[in-house]
N, CA, C and O atoms as a GROMACS GRO file, in nm:
protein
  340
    1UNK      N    1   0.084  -0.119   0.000
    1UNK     CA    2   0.000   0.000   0.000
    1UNK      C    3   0.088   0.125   0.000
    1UNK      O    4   0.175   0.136   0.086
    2UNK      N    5   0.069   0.216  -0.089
    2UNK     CA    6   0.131   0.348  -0.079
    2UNK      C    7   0.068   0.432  -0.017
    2UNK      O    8  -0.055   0.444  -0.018
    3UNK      N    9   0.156   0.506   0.049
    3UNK     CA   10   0.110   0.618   0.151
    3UNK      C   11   0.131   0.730   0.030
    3UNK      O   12   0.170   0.724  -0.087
    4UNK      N   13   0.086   0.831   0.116
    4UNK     CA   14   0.026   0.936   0.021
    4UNK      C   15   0.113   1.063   0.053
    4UNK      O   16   0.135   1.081   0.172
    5UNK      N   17   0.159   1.142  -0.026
    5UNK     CA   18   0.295   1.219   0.000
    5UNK      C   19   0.265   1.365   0.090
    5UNK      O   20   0.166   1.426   0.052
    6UNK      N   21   0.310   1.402   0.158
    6UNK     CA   22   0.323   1.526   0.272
    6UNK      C   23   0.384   1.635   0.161
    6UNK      O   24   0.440   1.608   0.055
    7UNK      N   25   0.358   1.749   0.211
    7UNK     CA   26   0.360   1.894   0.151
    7UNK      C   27   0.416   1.958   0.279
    7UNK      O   28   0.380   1.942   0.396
    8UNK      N   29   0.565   2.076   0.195
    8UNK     CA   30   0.574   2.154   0.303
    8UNK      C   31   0.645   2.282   0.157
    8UNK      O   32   0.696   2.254   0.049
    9UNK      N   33   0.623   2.386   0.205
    9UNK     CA   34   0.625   2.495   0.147
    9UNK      C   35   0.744   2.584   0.207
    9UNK      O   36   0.727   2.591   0.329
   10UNK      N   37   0.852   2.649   0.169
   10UNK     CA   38   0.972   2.721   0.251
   10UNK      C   39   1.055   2.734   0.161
   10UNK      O   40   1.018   2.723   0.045
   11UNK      N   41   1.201   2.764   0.194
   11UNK     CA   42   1.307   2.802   0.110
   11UNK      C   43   1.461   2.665   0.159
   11UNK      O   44   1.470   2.603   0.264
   12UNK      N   45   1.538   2.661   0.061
   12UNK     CA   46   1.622   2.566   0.040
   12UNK      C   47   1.754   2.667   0.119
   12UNK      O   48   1.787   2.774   0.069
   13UNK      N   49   1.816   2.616   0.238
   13UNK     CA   50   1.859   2.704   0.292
   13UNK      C   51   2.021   2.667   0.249
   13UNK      O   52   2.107   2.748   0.214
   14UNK      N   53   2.039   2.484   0.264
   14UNK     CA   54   2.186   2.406   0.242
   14UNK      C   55   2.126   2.317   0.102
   14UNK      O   56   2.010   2.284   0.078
   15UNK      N   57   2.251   2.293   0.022
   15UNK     CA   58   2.256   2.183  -0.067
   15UNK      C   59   2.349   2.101  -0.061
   15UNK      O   60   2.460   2.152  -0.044
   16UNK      N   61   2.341   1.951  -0.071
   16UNK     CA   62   2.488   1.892  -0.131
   16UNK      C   63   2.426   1.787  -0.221
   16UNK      O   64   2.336   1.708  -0.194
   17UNK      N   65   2.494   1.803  -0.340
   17UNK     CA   66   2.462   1.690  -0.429
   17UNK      C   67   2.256   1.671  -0.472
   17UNK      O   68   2.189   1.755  -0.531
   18UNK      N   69   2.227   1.588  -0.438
   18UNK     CA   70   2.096   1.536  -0.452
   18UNK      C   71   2.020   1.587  -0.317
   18UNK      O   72   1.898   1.581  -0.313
   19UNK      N   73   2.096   1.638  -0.204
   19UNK     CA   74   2.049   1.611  -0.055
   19UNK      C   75   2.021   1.754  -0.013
   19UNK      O   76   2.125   1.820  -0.014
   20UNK      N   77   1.926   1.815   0.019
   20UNK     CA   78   1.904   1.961   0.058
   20UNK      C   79   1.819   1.980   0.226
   20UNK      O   80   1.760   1.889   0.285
   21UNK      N   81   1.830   2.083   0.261
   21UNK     CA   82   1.751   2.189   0.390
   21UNK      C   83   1.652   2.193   0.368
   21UNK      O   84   1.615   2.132   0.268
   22UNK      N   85   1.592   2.237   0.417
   22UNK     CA   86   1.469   2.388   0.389
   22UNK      C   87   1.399   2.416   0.498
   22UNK      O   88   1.376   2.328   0.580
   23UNK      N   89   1.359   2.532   0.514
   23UNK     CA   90   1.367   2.613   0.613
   23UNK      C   91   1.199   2.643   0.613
   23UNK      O   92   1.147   2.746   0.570
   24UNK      N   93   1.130   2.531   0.671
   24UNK     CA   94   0.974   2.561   0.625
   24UNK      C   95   0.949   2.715   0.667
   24UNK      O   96   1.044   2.782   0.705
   25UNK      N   97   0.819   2.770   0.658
   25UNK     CA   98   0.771   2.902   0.683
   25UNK      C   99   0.720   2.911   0.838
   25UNK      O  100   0.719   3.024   0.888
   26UNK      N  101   0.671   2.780   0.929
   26UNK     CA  102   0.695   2.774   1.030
   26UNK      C  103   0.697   2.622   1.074
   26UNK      O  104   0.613   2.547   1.023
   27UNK      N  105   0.768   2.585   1.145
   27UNK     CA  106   0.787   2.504   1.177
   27UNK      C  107   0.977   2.426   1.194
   27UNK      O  108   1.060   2.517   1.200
   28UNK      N  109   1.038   2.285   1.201
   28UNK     CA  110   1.137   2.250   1.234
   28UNK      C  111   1.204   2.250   1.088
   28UNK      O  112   1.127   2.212   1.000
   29UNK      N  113   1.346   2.289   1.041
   29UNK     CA  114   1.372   2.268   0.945
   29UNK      C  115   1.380   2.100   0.900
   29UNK      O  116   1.367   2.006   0.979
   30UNK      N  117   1.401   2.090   0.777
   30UNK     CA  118   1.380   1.942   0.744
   30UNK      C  119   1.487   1.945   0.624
   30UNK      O  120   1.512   2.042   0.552
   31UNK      N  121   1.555   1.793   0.621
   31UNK     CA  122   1.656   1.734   0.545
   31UNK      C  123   1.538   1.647   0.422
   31UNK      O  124   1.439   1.577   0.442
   32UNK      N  125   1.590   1.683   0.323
   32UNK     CA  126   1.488   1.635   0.184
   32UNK      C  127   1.619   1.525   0.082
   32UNK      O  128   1.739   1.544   0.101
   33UNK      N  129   1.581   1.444   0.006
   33UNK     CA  130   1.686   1.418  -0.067
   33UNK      C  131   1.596   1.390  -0.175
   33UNK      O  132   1.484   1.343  -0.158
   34UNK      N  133   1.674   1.435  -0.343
   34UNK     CA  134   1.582   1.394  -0.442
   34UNK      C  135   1.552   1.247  -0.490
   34UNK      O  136   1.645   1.172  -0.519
   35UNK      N  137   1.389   1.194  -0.500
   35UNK     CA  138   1.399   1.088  -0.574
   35UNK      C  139   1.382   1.108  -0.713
   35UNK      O  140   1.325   1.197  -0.775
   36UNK      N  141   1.480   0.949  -0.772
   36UNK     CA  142   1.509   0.960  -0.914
   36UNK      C  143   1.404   1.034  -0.993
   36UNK      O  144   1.444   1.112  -1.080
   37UNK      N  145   1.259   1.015  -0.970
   37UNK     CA  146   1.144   1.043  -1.018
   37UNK      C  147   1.144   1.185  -1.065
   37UNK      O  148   1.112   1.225  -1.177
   38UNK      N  149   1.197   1.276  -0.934
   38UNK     CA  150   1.181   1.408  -0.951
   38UNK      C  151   1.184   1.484  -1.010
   38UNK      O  152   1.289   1.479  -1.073
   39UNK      N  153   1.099   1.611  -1.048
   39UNK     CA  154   1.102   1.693  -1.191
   39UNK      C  155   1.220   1.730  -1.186
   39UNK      O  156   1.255   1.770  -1.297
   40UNK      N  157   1.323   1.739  -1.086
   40UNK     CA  158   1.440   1.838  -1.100
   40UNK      C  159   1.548   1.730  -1.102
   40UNK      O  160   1.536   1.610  -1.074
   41UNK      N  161   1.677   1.811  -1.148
   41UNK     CA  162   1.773   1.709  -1.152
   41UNK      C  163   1.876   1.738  -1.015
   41UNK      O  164   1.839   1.854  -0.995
   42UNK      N  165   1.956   1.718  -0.931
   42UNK     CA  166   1.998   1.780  -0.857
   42UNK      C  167   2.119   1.917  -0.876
   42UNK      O  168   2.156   1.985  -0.780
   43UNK      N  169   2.161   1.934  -0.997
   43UNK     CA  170   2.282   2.034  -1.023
   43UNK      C  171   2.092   2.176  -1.061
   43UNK      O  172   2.078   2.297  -1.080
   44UNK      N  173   2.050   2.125  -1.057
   44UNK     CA  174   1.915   2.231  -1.022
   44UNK      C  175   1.885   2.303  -0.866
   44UNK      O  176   1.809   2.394  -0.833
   45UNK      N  177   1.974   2.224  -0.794
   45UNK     CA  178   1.930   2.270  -0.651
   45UNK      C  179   1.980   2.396  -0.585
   45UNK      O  180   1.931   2.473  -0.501
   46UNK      N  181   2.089   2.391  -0.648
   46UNK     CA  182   2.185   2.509  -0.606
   46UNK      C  183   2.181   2.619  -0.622
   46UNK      O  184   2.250   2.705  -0.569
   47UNK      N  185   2.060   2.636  -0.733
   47UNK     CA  186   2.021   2.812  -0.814
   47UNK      C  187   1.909   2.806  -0.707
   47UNK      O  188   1.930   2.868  -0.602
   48UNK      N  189   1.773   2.726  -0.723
   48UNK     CA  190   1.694   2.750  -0.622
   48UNK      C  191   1.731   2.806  -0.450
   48UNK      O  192   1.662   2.892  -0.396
   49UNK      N  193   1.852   2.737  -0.383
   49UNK     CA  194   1.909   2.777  -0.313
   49UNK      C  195   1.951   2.946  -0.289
   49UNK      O  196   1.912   3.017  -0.196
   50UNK      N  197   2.048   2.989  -0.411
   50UNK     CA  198   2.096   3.100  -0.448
   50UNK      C  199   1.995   3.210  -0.424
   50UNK      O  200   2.010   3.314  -0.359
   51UNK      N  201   1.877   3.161  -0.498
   51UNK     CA  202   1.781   3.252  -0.551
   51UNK      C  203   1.674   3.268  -0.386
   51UNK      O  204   1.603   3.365  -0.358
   52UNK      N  205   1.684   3.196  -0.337
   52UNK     CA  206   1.595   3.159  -0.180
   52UNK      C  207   1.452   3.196  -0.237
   52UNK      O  208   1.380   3.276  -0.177
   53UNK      N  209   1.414   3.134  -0.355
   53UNK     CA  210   1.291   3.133  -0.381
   53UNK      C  211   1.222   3.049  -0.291
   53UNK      O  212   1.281   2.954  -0.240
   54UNK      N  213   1.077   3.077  -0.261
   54UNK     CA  214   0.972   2.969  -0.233
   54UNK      C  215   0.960   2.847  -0.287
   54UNK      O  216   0.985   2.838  -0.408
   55UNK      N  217   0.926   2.745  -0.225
   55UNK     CA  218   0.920   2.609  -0.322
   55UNK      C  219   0.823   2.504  -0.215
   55UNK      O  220   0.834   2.470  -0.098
   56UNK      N  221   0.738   2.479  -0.313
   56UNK     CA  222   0.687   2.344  -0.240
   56UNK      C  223   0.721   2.199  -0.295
   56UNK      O  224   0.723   2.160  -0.411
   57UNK      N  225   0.752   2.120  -0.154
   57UNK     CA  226   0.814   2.013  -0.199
   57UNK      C  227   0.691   1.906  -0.167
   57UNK      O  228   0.622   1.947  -0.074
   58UNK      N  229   0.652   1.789  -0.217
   58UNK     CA  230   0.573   1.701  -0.208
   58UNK      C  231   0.671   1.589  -0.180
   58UNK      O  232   0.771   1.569  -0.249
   59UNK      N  233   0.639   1.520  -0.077
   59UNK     CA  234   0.748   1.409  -0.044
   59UNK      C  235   0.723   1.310   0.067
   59UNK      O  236   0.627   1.360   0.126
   60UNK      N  237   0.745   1.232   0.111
   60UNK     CA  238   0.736   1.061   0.145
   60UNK      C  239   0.845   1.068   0.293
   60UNK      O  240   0.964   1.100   0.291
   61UNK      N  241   0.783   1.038   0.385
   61UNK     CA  242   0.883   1.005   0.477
   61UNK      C  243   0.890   0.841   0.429
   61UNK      O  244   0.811   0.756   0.387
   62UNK      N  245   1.070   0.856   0.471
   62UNK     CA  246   1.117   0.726   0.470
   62UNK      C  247   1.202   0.667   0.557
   62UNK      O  248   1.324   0.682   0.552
   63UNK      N  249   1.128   0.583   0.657
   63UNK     CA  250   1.152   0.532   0.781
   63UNK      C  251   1.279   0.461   0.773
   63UNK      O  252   1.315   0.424   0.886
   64UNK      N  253   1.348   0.432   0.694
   64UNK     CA  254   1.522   0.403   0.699
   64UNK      C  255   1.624   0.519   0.693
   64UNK      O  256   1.740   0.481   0.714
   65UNK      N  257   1.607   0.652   0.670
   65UNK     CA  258   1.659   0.756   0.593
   65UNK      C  259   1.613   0.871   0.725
   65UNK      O  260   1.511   0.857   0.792
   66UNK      N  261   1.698   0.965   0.739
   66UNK     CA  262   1.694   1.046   0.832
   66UNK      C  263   1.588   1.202   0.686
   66UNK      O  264   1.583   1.322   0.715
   67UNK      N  265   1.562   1.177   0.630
   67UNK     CA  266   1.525   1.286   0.502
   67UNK      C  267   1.412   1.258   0.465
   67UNK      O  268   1.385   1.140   0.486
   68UNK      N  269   1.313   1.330   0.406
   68UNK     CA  270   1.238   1.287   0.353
   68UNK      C  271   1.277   1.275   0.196
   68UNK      O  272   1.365   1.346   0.147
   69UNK      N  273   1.185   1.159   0.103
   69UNK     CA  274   1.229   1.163  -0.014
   69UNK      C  275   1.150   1.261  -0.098
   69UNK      O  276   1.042   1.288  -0.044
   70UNK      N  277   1.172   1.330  -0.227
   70UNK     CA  278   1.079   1.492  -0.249
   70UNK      C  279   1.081   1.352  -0.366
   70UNK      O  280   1.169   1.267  -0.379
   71UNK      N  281   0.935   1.368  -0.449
   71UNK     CA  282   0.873   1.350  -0.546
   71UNK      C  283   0.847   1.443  -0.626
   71UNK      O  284   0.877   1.437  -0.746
   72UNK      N  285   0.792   1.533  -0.575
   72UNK     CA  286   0.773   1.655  -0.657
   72UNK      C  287   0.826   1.782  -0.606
   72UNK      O  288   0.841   1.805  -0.486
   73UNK      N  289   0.848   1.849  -0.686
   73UNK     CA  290   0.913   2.006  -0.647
   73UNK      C  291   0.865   2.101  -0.769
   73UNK      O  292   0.847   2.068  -0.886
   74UNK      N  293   0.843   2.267  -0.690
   74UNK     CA  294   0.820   2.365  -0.755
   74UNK      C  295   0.781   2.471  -0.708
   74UNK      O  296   0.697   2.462  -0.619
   75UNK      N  297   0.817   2.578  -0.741
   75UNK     CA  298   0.781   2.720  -0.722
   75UNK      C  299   0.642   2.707  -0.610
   75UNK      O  300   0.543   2.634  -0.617
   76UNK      N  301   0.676   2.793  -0.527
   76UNK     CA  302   0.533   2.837  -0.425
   76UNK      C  303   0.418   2.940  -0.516
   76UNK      O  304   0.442   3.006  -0.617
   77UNK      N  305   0.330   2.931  -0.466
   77UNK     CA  306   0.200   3.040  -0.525
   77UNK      C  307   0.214   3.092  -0.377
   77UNK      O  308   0.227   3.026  -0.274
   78UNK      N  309   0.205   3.252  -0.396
   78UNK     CA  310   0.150   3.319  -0.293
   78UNK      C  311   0.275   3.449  -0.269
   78UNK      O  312   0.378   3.438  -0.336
   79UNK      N  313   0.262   3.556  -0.184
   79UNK     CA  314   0.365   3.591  -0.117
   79UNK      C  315   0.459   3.578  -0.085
   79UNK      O  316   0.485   3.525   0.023
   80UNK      N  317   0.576   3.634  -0.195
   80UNK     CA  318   0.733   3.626  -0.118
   80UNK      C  319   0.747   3.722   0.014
   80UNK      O  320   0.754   3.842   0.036
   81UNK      N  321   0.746   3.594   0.092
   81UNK     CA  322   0.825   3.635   0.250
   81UNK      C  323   0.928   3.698   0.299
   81UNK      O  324   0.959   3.746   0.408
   82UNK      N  325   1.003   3.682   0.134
   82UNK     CA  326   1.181   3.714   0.183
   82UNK      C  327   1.158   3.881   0.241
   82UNK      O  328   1.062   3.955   0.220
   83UNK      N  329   1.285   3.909   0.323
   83UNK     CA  330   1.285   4.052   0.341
   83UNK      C  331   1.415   4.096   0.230
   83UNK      O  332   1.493   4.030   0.162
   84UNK      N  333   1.399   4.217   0.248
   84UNK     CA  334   1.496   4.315   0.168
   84UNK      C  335   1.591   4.315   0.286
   84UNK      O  336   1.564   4.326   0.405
   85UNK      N  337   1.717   4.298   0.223
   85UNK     CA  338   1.802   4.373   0.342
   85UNK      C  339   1.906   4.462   0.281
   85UNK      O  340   1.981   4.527   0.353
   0.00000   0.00000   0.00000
């Protein structure tokens, strides 16, 4: 039986390789890693990062793996949060 994938919405704060941060909008930060599936490839992670755009990630906890696995990824709808500094 497949479980059904969790949503969290925030910015990509660390990258390495396939394996990223993110810094939900409230709540504990969380460790994500890409599965093969994913729209993105991982040398994609690092501009999203750069850019500290919004992004919602759709993704699978996986009870062997300290990360969740992201299935889907993409741009947030709504209000950029970022501040000006």
């Amino acid at each position: 039986m497949k479980s059904t994938l969790k949503t969290m919405t925030g910015v990509i704060t660390i990258v390495q390789e396939g394996r990223f941060k993110m810094e939900p909008e409230d709540g504990q930060p969380m460790l994500f890693v890409l599965a093969p599936s994913a729209p993105i490839e991982p040398q994609d992670l690092p501009g999203l990062q750069r850019s500290q755009a919004r992004v919602t990630v759709r993704y699978r906890d996986a009870g062997d793996l300290i990360a969740g696995v992201v299935h889907d990824i993409g741009f947030a709808e709504g209000p950029d949060r970022r501040q000006a500094s």
